[in-house]
C-alpha positions as CSV (number, residue, x, y, z in Angstrom):
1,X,-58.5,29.3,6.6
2,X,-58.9,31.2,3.3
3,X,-55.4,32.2,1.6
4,X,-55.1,34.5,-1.1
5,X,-51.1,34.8,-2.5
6,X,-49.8,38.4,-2.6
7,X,-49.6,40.1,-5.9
8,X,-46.1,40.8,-5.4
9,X,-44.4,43.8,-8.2
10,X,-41.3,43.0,-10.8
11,X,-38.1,44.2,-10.8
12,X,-39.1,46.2,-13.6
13,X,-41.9,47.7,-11.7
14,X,-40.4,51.4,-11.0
15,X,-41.9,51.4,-7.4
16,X,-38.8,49.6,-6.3
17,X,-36.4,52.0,-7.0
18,X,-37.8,54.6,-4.7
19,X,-36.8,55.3,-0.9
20,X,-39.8,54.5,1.1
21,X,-41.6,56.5,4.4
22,X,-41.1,56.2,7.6
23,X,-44.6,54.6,8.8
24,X,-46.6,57.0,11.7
25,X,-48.3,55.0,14.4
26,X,-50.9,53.5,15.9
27,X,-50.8,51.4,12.2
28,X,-54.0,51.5,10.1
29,X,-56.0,48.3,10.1
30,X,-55.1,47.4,6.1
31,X,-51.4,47.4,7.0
32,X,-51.7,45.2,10.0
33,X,-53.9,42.6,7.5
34,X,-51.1,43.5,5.1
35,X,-48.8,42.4,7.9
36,X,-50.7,38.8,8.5
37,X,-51.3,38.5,4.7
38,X,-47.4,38.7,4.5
39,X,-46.9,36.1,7.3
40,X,-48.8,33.7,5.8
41,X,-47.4,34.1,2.2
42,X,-43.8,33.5,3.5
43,X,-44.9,30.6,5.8
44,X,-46.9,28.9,3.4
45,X,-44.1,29.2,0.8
46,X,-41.7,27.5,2.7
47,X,-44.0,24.6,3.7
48,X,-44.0,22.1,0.1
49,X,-47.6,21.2,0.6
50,X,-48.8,24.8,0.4
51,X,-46.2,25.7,-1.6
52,X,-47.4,23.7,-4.3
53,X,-50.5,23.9,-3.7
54,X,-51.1,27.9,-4.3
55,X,-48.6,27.5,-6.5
56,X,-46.3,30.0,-4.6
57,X,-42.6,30.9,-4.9
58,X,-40.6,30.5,-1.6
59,X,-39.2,33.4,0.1
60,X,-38.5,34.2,3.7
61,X,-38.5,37.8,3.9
62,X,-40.6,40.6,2.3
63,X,-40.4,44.7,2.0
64,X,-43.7,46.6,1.6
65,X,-41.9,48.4,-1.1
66,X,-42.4,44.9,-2.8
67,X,-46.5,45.3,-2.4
68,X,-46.7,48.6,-4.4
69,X,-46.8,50.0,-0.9
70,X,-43.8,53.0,0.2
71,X,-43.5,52.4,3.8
72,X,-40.8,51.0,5.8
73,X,-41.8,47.7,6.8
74,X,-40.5,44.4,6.5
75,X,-41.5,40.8,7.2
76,X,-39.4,38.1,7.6
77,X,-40.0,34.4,8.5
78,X,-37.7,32.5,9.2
79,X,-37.3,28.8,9.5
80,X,-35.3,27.6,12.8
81,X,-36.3,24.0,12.1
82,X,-38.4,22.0,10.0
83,X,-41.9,23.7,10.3
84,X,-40.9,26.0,13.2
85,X,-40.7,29.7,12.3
86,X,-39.6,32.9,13.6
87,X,-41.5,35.7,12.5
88,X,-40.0,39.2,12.7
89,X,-42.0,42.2,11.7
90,X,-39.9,45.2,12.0
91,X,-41.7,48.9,11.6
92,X,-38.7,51.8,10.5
93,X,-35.9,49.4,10.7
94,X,-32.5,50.9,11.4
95,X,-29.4,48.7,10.6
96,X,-27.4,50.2,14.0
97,X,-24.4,48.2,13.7
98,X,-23.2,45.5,11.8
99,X,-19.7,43.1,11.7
100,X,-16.7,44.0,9.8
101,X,-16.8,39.9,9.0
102,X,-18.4,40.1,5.1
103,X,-20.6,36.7,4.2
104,X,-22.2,35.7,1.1
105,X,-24.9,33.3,0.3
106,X,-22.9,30.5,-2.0
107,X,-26.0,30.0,-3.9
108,X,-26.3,33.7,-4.4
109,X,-29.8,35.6,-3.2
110,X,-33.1,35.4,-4.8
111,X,-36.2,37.9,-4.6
112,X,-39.4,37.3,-4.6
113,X,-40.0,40.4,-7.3
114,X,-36.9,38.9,-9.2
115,X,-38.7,36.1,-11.6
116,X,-34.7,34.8,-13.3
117,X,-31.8,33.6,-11.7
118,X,-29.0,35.8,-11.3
119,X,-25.6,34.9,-11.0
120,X,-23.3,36.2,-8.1
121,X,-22.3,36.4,-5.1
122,X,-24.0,39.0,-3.0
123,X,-21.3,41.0,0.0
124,X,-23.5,41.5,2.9
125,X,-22.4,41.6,7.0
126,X,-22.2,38.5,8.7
127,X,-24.2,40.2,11.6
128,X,-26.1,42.7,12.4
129,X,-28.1,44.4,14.7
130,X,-31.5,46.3,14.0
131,X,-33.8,48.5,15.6
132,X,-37.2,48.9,14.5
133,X,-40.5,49.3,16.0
134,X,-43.4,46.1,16.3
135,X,-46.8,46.6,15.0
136,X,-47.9,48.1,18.5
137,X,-44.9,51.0,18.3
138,X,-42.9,49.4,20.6
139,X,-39.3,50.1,20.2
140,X,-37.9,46.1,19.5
141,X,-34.2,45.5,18.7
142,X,-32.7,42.0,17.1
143,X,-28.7,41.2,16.5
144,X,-29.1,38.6,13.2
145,X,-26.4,36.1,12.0
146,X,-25.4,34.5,8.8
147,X,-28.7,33.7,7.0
148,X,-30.9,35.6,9.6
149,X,-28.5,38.6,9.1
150,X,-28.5,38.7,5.1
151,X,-32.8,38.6,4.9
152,X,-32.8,41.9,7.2
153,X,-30.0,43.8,5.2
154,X,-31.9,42.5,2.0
155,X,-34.9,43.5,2.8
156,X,-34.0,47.3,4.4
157,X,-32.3,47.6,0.5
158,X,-35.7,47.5,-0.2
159,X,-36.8,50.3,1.8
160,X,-34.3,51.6,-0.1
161,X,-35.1,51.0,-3.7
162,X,-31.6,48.6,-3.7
163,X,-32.4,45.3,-5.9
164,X,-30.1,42.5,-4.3
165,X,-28.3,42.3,-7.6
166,X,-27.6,45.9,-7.2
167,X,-24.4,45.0,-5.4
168,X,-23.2,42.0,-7.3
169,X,-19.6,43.1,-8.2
170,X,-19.9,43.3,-12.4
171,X,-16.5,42.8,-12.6
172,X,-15.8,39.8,-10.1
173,X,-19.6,38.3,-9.5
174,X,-18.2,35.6,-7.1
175,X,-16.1,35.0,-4.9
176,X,-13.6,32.3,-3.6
177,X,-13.2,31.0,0.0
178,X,-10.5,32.6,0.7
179,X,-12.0,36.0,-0.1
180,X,-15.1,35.9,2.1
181,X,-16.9,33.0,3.9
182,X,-19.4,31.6,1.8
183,X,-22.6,30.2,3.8
């Protein structure tokens, strides 16, 4: 199989900040390569062979917006056990309703478009549920937990030009325990 990484844009590229379009079906054969392209760039990220080998960054999710591209899509693979993925591709997603419960990742979030580490602690739900369309137009719908939960609600910020870092707190960047569950 030939693999060719993504060229994937900077935070400082000024295509991020915008709101992307809703996406008109049936899908146009370049976004449904996109799609696949995108697949295999997360799953080959998280697998250390590949990983190393094409010399890639590892991510689980990805926004369109991310790709130079303004339409509202999102990829995200995620790993439910060692070399087992889930693969969600969600067309128009629409975060329909979410917990009250607040979560952060302890280690804080990275992005694939942010090359630096940045400090924080990152609120997001502790679940949601999404609706979207598939690459067919199909109306799909998923409720996401904990990790699951924060790669959908990053990458919709996308869609809508919000960096992750965006909603670190300037003031208070992290959190304690006893202020929000930290996963």
């Amino acid at each position: 199989m030939k693999f060719k990484a993504l060229d994937i844009l900077d935070e400082k590229d000024k295509h991020l900040r915008k709101k992307s379009e809703e996406v008109s079906f049936p899908l146009s054969k370049e976004d449904k390569k996109l799609i696949q392209r995108a697949i295999d760039h997360l799953t080959y990220s998280q697998i250390e062979e590949y990983e190393k080998k094409y010399e890639l960054r590892p991510g689980m999710g990805l926004a369109f917006p991310q790709l130079g591209l303004n339409k509202r899509i999102i990829i995200i693979v995620h790993e439910v056990e060692d070399g087992v993925f889930d693969n969600y591709v969600f067309i128009n997603p629409t975060i329909v309703s979410e917990s009250t419960e607040m979560i952060a990742a302890e280690a804080g979030e990275g992005c694939l478009s942010v090359n630096r580490e940045v400090e924080g602690h990152v609120p997001r739900h502790a679940r949601v549920t999404v609706e979207g369309y598939d690459e067919d137009g199909n109306k799909i719908r998923v409720r996401a937990r904990e990790e699951l939960a924060i790669a959908f609600q990053h990458e919709i910020d996308h869609l809508n030009g919000i960096l992750f870092y965006d909603r670190i707190n300037k003031k208070k960047p992290f959190f304690t325990e006893d202020e929000m569950r930290l996963i």
